[in-house]
C-alpha positions as CSV (number, residue, x, y, z in Angstrom):
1,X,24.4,-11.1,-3.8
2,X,24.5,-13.4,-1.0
3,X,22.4,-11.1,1.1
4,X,19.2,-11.6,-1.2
5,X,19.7,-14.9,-1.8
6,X,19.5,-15.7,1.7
7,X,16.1,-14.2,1.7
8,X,14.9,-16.9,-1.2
9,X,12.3,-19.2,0.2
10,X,9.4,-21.3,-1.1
11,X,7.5,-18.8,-3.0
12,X,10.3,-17.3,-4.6
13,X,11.6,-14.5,-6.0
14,X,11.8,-15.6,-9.4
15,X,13.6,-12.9,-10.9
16,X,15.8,-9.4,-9.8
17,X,16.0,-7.3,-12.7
18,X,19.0,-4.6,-12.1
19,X,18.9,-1.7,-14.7
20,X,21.5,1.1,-15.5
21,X,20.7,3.9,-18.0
22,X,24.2,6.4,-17.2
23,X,23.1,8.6,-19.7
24,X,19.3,8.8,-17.8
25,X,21.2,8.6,-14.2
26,X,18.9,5.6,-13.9
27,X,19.2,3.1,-11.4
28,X,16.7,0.6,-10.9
29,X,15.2,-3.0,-10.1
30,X,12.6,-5.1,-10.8
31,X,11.9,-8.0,-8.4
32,X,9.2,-10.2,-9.7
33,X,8.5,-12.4,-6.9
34,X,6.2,-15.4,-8.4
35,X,4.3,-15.7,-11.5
36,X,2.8,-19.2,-10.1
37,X,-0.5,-17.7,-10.3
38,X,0.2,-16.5,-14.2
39,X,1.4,-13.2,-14.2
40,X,2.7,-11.0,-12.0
41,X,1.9,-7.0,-11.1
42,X,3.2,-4.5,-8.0
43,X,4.0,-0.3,-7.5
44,X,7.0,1.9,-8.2
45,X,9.0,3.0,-5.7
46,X,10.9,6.0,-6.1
47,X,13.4,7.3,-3.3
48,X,16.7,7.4,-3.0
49,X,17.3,5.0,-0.1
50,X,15.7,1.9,-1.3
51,X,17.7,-1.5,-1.0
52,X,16.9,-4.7,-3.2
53,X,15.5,-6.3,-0.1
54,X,12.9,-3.6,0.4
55,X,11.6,-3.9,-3.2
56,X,12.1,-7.9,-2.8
57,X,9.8,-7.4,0.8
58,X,7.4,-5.4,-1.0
59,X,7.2,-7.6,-4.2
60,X,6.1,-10.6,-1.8
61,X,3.7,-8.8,0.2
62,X,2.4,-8.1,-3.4
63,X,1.8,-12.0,-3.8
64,X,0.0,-12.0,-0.5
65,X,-2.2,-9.2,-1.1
66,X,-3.1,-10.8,-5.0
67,X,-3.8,-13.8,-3.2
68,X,-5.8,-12.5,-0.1
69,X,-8.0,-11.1,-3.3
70,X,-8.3,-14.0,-5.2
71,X,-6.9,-12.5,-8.1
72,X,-4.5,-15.5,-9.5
73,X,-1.6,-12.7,-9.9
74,X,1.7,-12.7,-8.7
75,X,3.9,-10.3,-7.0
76,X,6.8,-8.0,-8.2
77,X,7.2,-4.4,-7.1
78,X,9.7,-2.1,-8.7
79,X,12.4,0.1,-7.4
80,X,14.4,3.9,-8.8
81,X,16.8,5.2,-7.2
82,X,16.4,9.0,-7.1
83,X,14.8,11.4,-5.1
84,X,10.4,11.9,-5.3
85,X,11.2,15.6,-5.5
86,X,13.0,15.4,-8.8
87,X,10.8,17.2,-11.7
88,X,10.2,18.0,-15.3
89,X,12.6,16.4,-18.5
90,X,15.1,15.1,-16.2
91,X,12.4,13.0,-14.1
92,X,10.7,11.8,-17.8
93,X,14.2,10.7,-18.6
94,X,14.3,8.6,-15.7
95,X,11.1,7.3,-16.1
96,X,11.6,6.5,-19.9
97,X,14.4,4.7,-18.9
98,X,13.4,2.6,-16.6
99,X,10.8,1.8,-18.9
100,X,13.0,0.7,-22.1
101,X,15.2,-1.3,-19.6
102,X,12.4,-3.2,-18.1
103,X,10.5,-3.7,-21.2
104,X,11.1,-7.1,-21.4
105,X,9.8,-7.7,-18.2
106,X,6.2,-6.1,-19.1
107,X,6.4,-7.9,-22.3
108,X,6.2,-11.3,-20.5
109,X,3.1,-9.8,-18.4
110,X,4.4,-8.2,-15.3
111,X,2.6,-5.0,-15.1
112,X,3.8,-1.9,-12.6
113,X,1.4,0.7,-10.6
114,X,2.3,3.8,-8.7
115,X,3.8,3.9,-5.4
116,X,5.7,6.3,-2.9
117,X,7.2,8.7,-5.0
118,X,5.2,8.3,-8.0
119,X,1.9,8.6,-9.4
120,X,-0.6,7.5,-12.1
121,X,1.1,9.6,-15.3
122,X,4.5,8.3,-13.9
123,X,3.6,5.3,-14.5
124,X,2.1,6.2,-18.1
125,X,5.3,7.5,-18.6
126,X,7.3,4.1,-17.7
127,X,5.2,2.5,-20.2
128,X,5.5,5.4,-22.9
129,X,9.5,4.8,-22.2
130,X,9.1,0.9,-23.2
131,X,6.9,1.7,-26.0
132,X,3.8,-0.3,-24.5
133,X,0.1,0.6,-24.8
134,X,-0.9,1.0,-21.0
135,X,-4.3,-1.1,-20.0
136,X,-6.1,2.5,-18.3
137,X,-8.9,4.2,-18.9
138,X,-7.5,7.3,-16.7
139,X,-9.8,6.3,-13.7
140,X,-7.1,6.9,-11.1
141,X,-6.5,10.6,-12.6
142,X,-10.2,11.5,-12.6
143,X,-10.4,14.0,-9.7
144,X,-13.0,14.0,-6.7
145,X,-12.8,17.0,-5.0
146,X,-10.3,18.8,-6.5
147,X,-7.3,15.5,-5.8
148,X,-6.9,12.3,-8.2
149,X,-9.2,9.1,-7.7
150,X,-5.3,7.6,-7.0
151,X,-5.5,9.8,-3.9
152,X,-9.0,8.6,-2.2
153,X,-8.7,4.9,-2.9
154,X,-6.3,3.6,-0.9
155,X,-6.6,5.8,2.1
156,X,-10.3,5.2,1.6
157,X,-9.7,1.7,2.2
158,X,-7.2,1.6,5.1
159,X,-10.6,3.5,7.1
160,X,-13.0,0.5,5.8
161,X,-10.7,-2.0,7.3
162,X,-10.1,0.3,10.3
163,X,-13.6,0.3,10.6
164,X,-14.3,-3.2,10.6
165,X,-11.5,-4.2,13.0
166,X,-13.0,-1.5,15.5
167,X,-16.1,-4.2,15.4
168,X,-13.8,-6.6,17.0
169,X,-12.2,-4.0,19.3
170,X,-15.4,-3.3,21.3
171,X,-14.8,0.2,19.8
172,X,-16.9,2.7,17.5
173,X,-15.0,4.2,14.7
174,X,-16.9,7.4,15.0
175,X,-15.6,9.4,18.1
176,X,-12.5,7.6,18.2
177,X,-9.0,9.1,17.8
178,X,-6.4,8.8,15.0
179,X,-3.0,9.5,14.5
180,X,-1.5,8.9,11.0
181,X,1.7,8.6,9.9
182,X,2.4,10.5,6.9
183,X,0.3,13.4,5.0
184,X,0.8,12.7,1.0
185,X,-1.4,11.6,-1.4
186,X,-2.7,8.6,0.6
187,X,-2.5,9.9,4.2
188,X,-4.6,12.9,3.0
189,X,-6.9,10.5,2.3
190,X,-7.1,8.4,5.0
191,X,-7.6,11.6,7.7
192,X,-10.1,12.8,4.9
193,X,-12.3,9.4,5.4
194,X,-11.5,9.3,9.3
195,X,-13.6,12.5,9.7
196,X,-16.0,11.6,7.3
197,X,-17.2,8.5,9.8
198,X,-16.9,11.0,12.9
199,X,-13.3,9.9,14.1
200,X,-11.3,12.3,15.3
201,X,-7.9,12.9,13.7
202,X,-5.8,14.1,16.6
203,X,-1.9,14.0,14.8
204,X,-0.4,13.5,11.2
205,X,3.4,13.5,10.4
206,X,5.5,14.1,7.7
207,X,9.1,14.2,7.0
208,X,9.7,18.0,8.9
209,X,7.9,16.4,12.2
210,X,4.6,14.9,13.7
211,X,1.8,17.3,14.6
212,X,-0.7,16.5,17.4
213,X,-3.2,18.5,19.1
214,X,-5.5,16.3,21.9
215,X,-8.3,18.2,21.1
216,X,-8.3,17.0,17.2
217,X,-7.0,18.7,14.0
218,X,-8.7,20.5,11.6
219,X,-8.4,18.1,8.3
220,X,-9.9,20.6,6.0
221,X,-7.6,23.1,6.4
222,X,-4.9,20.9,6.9
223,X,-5.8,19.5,3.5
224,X,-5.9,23.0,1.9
225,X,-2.4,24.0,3.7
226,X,-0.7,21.0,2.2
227,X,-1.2,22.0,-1.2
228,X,0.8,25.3,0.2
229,X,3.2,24.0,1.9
230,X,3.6,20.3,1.5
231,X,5.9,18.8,4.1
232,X,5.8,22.3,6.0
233,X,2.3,22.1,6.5
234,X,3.1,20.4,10.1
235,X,5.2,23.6,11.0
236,X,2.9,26.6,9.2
237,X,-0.5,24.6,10.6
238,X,-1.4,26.8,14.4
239,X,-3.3,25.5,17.0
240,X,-1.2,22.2,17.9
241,X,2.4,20.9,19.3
242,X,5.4,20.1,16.6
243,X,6.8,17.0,18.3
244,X,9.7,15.0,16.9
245,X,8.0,12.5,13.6
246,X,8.8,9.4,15.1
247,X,6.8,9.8,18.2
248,X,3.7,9.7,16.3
249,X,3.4,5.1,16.9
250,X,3.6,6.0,20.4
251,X,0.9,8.4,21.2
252,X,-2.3,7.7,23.5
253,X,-5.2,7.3,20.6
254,X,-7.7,4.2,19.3
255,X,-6.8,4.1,15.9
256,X,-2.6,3.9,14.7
257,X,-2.0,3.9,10.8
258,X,1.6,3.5,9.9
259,X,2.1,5.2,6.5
260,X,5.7,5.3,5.2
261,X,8.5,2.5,5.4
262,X,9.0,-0.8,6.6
263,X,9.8,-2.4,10.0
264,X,9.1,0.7,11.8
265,X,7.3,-1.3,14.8
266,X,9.6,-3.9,15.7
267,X,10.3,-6.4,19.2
268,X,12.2,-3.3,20.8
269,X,9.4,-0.6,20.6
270,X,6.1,-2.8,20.1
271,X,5.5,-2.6,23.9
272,X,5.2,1.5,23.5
273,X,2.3,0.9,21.4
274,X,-1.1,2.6,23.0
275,X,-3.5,2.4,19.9
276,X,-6.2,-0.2,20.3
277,X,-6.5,-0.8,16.4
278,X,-3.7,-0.8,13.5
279,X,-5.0,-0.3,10.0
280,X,-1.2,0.3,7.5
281,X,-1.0,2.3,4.5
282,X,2.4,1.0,4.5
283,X,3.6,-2.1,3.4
284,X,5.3,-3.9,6.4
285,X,5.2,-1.4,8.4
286,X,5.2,-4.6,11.8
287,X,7.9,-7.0,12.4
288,X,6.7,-10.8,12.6
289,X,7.9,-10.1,16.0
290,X,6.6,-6.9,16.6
291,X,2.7,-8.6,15.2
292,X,3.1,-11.3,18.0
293,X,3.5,-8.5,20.6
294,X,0.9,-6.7,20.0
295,X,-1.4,-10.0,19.4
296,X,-0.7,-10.7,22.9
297,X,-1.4,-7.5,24.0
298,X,-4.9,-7.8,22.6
299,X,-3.7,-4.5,19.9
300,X,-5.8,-5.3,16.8
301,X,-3.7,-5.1,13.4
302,X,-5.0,-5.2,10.3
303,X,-2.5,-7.5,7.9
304,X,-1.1,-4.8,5.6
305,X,-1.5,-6.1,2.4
306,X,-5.2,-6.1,3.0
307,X,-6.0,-2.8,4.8
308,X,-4.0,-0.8,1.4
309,X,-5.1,-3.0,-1.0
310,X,-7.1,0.1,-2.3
311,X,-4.8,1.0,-5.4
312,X,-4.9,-2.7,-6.2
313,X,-8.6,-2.7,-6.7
314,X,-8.6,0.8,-8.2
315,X,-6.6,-0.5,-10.9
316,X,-8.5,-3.5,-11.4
317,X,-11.7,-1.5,-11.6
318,X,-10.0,0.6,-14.1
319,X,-8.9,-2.1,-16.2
320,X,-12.6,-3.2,-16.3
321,X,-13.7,-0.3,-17.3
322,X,-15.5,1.1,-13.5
323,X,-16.5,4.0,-12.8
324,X,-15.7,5.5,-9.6
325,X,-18.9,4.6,-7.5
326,X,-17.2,0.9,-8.6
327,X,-14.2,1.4,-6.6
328,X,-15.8,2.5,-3.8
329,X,-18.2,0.2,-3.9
330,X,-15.4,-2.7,-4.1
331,X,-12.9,-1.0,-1.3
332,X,-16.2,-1.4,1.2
333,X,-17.1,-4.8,0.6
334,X,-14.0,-6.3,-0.3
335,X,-11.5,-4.6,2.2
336,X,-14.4,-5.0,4.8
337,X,-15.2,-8.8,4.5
338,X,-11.4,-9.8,4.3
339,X,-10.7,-7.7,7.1
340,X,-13.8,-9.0,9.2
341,X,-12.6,-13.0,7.5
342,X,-9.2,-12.8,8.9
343,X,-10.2,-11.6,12.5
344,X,-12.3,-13.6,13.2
345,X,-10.5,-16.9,11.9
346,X,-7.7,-15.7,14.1
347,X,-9.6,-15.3,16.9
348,X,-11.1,-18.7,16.5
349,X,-7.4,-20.2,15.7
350,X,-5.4,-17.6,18.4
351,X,-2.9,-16.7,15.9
352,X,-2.1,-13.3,15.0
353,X,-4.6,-12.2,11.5
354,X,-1.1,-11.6,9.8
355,X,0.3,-14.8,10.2
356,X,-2.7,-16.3,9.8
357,X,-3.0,-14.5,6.3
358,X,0.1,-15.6,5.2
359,X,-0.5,-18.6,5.8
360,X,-3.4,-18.3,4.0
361,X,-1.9,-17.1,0.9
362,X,1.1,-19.5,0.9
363,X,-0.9,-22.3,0.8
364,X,-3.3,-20.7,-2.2
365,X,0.1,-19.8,-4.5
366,X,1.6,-23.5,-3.0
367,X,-1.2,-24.9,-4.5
368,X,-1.6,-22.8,-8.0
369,X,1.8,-23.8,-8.4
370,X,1.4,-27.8,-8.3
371,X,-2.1,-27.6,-10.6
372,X,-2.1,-29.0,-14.0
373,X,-4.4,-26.2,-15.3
374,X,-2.3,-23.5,-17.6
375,X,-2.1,-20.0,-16.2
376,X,-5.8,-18.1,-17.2
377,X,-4.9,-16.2,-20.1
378,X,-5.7,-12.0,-19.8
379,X,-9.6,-12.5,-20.6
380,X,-9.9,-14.9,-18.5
381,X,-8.1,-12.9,-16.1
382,X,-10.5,-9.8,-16.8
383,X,-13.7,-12.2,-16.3
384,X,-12.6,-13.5,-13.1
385,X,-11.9,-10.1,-11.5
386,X,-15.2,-8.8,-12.9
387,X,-17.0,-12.0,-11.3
388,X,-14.9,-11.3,-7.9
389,X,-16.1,-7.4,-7.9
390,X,-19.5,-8.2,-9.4
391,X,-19.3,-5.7,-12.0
């Protein structure tokens, strides 16, 4: 206990929710981090290695990314323990449970998403488990070329920032070259979107290795061999080197996206960084340390919580009744003005963006929580999201 209680700052957390179901096999947690803003909304994480910090971590970069949005929301981000791979009744059973045990919780207005290891009917399934009517049309399930809307968005908007940051970088997306970290259902998406605006996608990982061929990699039939092969697809694809996973932060391309858990670039290996720009599908994926290293090295990264606040919007748009052509609408000119705000305020005020954003977003949830005016009830919640995305 002592351990997450040392983390406790400020801003919070408000509330760890531990859950046991040992008929399920359930284990679980539910960190809600603030609900200064009102309520409070963040992903499920499902793996079997997660920690109470990590969720806790994850729940406050939630509050930072609600913030950086102007959504007055709060962060909380949920945790299972159990393994992605884990199918059919027995993975409903888990999900159910989870669901009755946090049902309280989502009574009171947190709200979960999806998140590594799960996906949109996951989460329906959570909600079916606490008896709760879930506020979706089914936009995220919709399919675009044969994948899930949930599958586009967010690696959609990790290339928009990417794209504005290479503005500051004295660098043109198109031609450039990529390596990202990680090939599911959102790095499939980014390396889909990075050949779309002529970069050149030159090395993906997954958990069996990272592949990387100079010359560039074929992402349609990388995206075709993954339905295959899944994890294998690094090993079965010909035409490239199978190099060890973790060497994928360290290789000689323009654009770096870190894809999978936190802290990976930290103080000791921030210096092997050769990527100009860093635009995250993870969450945390940079030290503080590690984001003052690569500041002074004049390496452009893109805070986190803004460059994969796709499924964030997606879910907002959803909830508002969008169509698709919304949220891609809202991923360009939201993702692409923060990202373009916080560099160049950073620049202006030589501070790292990511500092600066937190800084940023401290101040704005500081603030909310010292105001007389009640928390906006869930209209007014809906109005001034469909105000913010002009829909």
């Amino acid at each position: 206990m002592r351990e997450w209680m040392e983390l406790t700052d400020e801003l919070g957390p408000e509330k760890i929710f531990h859950v046991y179901n040992p008929k399920a096999g359930m284990r679980g947690v539910l960190v809600v981090d603030t609900t200064s803003m009102g309520v409070a909304g963040g992903g499920t994480r499902m793996l079997p290695d997660i920690s109470t910090e990590e969720i806790f971590r994850l729940a406050r970069a939630m509050t930072y990314k609600f913030a950086t949005l102007d959504f007055p929301v709060g962060g909380s981000k949920a945790g299972i323990w159990a393994g992605p791979g884990i199918s059919g009744p027995q993975r409903e059973e888990i999900l159910r449970a989870f669901g009755s045990a946090v049902k309280p919780l989502l009574e009171s207005g947190v709200t979960v998403g999806a998140d590594i290891g799960t996906d949109a009917k996951d989460v329906a399934t959570i909600y079916e488990g606490a008896g709760i009517t879930l506020q979706s049309t089914g936009l995220a399930s919709e399919e675009i070329d044969g994948e899930p809307l949930e599958n586009h968005a967010t690696g959609y908007g990790v290339v928009v920032a990417a794209k504005a940051a290479c503005e500051f970088a004295d660098m043109d997306i198109k031609g450039s070259t990529v390596a990202i970290e990680g090939f599911g259902k959102v790095g499939g998406g980014v390396a889909r979107y990075m050949s779309e605006e002529g970069a050149k996608v030159v090395a993906i990982s997954t958990l069996e290795g990272t592949l990387y061929g100079s010359d560039g990699l074929d992402v349609n039939r990388l995206l075709a061999m993954r339905k295959e092969f899944g994890d294998r697809v690094v090993k079965e694809y010909e035409g490239a080197q199978l190099i060890d996973k973790g060497e994928i932060y360290f290789l000689p391309v323009d654009i770096l996206v870190p894809g999978a858990r936190p802290y990976v670039i930290d103080r000791d290996n921030a210096n092997r960084i050769q990527a100009k720009v860093i635009s995250s599908i993870a969450n945390l994926p940079i030290s503080d340390e590690a984001e003052e290293i690569l500041f002074n090295r004049k390496i452009l990264s893109v805070p986190d919580f803004i460059s994969n606040a796709g499924g964030v919007l997606l879910a907002v748009v959803d909830i508002l009744g969008g169509t698709a052509d919304d949220v891609f609408r809202a991923l360009r000119e939201v993702i692409g003005s923060n990202t373009r705000d916080i560099i160049t305020y950073a620049y202006k005020q030589r501070i790292n963006p990511r500092a600066l954003a937190v800084k940023r977003a401290t101040e704005k949830v500081l603030k909310a929580r010292e105001g007389r005016e009640p928390a906006p009830t869930f209209e007014e919640l809906l109005k001034l999201a469909r105000e913010r995305l002009k829909m």
